[in-house]
C-alpha positions in Angstrom: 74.3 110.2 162.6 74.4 113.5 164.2 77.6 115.5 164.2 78.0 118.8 166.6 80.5 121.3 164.8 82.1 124.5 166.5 82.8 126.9 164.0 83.6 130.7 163.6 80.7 132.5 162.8 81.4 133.7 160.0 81.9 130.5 158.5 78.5 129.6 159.4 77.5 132.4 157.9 79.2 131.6 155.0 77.6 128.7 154.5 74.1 129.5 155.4 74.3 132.0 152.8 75.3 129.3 150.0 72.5 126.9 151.2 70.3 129.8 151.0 71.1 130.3 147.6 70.6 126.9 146.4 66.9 126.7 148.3 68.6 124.4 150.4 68.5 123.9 154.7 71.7 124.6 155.7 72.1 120.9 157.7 71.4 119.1 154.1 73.9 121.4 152.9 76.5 121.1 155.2 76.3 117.4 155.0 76.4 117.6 151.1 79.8 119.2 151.6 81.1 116.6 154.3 79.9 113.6 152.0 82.5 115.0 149.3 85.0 115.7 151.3 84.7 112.0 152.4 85.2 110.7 148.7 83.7 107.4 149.5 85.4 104.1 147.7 83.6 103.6 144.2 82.0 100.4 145.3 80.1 102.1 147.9 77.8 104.3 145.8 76.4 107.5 147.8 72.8 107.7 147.9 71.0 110.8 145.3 68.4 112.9 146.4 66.2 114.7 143.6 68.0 118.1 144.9 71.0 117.0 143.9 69.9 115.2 141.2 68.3 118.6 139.6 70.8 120.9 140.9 72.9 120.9 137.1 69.8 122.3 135.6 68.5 124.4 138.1 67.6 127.8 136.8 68.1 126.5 133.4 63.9 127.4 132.8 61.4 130.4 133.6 58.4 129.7 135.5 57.2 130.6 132.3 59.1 128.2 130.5 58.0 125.2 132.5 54.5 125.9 132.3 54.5 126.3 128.9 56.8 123.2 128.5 54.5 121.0 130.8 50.9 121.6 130.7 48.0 119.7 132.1 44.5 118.6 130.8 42.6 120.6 133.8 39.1 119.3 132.6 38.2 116.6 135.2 35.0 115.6 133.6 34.7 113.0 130.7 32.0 112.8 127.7 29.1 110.9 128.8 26.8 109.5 126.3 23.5 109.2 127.9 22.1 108.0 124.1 
């Protein structure tokens, strides 16, 4: 659904600063905020994104932290016995 909104400016401003500190666009944001306000019945379940999913952890790790936490194997070869 789209929904056109005329608000002051400032509130705009507002909340594109908030979305902007949360690495988020400021449409998903806004519509983050309207989907609480709506308080939906507790039958009908509101669909999770991974954003919101992470957002109680977020800034909980470094950079550093998560690649020492989560590493890779970058070798892509395997052994090879040619014997």
């Amino acid at each position: 659904m789209i929904l056109t909104l005329d608000i002051r400016p400032e509130v705009q401003a507002e909340l594109a600063r908030q979305a902007a500190a949360q690495g988020r666009p400021l449409e998903t944001y806004a519509a983050g905020i309207l989907e609480e306000a709506a308080q939906l019945p507790s039958g009908a379940a509101p669909k999770a994104n991974l954003i919101d999913i992470g957002e109680s952890v977020r800034g909980l790790l470094s950079d550093e932290d998560i690649d020492r936490l989560f590493t890779r194997n970058r070798s892509t070869g395997r052994p090879v016995d040619l014997g």
